[in-house]
Structures are given as structure tokens and as C-alpha cells.
C-alpha positions, -999 to +999 in steps of 0.1 A: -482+667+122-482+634+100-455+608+108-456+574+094-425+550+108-417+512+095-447+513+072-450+482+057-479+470+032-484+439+014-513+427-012-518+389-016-485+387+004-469+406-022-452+440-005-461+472-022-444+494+010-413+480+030-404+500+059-414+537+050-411+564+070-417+600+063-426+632+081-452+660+074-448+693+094-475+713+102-484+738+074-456+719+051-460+709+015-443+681+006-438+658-022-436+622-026-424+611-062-414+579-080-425+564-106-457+540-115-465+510-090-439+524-066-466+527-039-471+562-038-512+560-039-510+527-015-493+547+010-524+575+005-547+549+011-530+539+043-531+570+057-568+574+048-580+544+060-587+521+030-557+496+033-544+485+063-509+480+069-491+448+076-468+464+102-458+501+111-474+530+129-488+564+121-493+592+140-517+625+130-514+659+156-499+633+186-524+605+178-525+567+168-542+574+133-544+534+133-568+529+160-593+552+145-616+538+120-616+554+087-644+569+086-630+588+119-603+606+097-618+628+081-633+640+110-596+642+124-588+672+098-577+646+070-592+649+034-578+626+005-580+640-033-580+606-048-562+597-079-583+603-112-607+629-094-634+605-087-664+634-083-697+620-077-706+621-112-744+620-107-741+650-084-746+685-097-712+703-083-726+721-053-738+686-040-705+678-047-693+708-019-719+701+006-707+662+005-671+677+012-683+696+040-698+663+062-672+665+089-673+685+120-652+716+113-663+718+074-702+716+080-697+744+109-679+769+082-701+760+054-706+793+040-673+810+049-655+780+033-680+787+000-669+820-001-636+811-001-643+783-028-657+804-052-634+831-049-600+801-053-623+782-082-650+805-097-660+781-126-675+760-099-698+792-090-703+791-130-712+756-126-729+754-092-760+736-111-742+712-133-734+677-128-699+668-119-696+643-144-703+667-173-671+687-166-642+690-181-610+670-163-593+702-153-629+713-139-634+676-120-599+682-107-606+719-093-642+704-077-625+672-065-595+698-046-627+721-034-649+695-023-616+683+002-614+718+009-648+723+022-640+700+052-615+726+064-588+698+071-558+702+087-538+676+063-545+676+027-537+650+002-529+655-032-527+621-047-517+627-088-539+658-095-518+669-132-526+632-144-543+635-179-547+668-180-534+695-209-504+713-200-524+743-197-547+728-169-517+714-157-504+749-151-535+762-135-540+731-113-503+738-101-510+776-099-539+768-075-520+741-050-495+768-045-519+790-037-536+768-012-503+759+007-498+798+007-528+799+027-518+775+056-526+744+045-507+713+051-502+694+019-484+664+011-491+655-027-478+626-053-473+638-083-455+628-117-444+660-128-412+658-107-397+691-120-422+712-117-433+701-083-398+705-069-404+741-077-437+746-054-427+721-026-407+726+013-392+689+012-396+657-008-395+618-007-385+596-035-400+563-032-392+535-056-401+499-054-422+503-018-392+517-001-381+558+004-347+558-020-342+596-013-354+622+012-347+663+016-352+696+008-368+696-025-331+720-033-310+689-022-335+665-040-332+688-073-299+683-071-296+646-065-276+625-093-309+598-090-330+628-093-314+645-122-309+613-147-342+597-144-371+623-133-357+657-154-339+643-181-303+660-170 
């Protein structure tokens, strides 16, 4: 479904991705790891529309994802879960759903999709009236995945959603993106909790300094030396 080839980015001619290519089958979850200012959220951005590579392609269900303007994507089937939640704070948390739902397929299953919400995340039924920015984190991250959910894409993109959370939310947040790729979604996430995403996930990419060091089955990936040493502490 998602292919990106000899992706290159740079920022004030500084490269933050060198020639990275990774693949995303269709109802796959996949992982990309690394550490901090590897590139990880740059390369989210690319797909999404908000940086624009130096050099490379990418191609979504067959197409040229480049030569459709950003705000095209999400009418494409793609929804991007940004690093540190960014809800709309001012919005009460059902404004927060019906902004998700903008594009085509998500406003024309509105209230199926709701349904479905508040059965996945029922403290956002609890909270329908309540501004987002008033929530807990674990609840900003459960509207922020909801709200991307409500556009009914076909690629969604998970960019850090554990960050600064208590283990307990971490665990819930976890419990609930293995229940969504359960359900058929496509789901390519970046995450810093390397072990226990290499327990939920189909494959994996390790990227380190802008460029993919390692790539597999999240089994071969667990069992990588690299892997091992520096991400689970074996």
C-alpha cells in the first residue's frame, strides 16, 4: 500500500533522511524505531505532506503521493497521529471527532464510525462535552487516535503515541493499537518502546542517523545483535 524509495530529506542543507526506503502492506502494522533525531517523525511528515523531500518517491494504493498536495492526503485514506497528541485544545472532544471526520469517506460514516469510537474509547463518550485540552495525556492520546480514526483511512500513522505517558496508560494505549490493527487497519507507528512494540508489530525498520540500519520481521529484528544491545538492554 505505502512504498517510499531513495527518500532523501534535508533541512538548511543539513540531511535528516539519506536514501530510505521502506514498504507498508495493506492491513500491515509495522514499526519504525531508532532513537531521538534519527528522522523517524521527518519521515511522518513527508508522507503527510508537511516537508518536502529533497529527492525520492512515494507511492500510496499505486499512486504518486508527491504530486498530490497535502491537503489531498487525507482525503486519499491517510491520517497522521502527530507526535505529542496535538488535540485542538479549545475544542470540546466531540468537536475534536467531527474535525477528524472532514474527509470524504469519514464524514459519509459519521455515525457508524462514532459508534465504533465510543465503544474502542468510552471515556471520550464520558467526555463528549469537555475540552480537549482539559484531559488527561493518556485521554489526549485516546482522542488524538479517535479523531484519525473518524476519517476511516486506509493508512494510519502512529508517530510516538506512549511518549510521556505512565506505564499504565502506556499499557492501555498499547492495548488499544493492537486492537485497531486487529480490526483491519494499516498501521505503521514510531515508537520508543522498542520491546514492547516488537511484540504487537508484522515487520519493522530500524532507522538511525537518516538512514534504515535494519529491516524484517519484527522475530528477526528481536533477535538482531544491534537490536538486542542498545534498544532491550540484552
Amino acid at each position: 500500500m505505502l512504498e517510499v524509495r531513495n527518500l532523501s530529506v534535508a533541512y538548511g542543507g543539513l540531511r535528516a533522511l539519506s536514501d530510505v526506503s521502506l514498504s507498508v502492506g495493506e492491513r500491515q502494522f509495522v514499526t519504525l524505531v531508532g532513537p531521538n533525531g534519527a528522522g523517524k517523525s521527518t519521515l511522518f511528515k513527508t508522507i503527510s505532506g508537511v516537508v518536502p523531500p529533497a529527492s525520492g518517491s512515494i507511492s500510496f494504493a499505486g499512486e504518486d503521493l508527491l504530486a498530490r498536495a497535502p491537503s489531498d492526503r487525507a482525503h486519499l485514506g491517510i491520517a497522521h497521529v502527530p507526535e505529542g497528541r496535538q488535540v485542538f485544545k479549545t475544542l470540546t472532544v466531540r468537536e475534536n471527532l467531527e474535525m477528524g471526520a472532514y474527509p470524504k469517506a469519514g464524514h459519509a460514516r459519521w455515525a457508524q464510525t462514532l459508534d465504533r469510537i465510543h465503544a474502542l474509547f468510552p471515556i471520550l463518550q464520558e467526555r463528549a462535552g469537555q475540552l480537549a485540552g482539559t484531559l488527561s495525556g493518556g485521554e489526549q492520546q485516546m482522542c488524538a487516535i479517535a479523531r484519525a480514526l473518524m476519517s476511516k483511512p486506509r493508512l494510519l500513522l502512529l508517530d510516538e503515541p506512549s511518549a510521556g505517558l505512565a506505564p499504565l496508560v502506556v499499557q492501555q494505549v498499547f492495548d488499544l493499537v493492537r486492537t485497531i490493527a486487529q480490526e483491519g487497519y494499516t498501521v505503521l507507528i514510531v515508537e520508543q518502546n522498542v520491546q514492547q512494540v516488537l511484540e504487537l508489530v508484522d515487520r519493522a525498520y530500524l532507522l538511525e542517523v537518516g538512514r534504515i540500519a535494519l529491516a524484517g520481521s519484527a522475530a528477526e529484528l528481536k533477535q538482531s545483535d544491534v537490536i538486542r544491545r542498545s534498544y532491550l538492554g540484552l
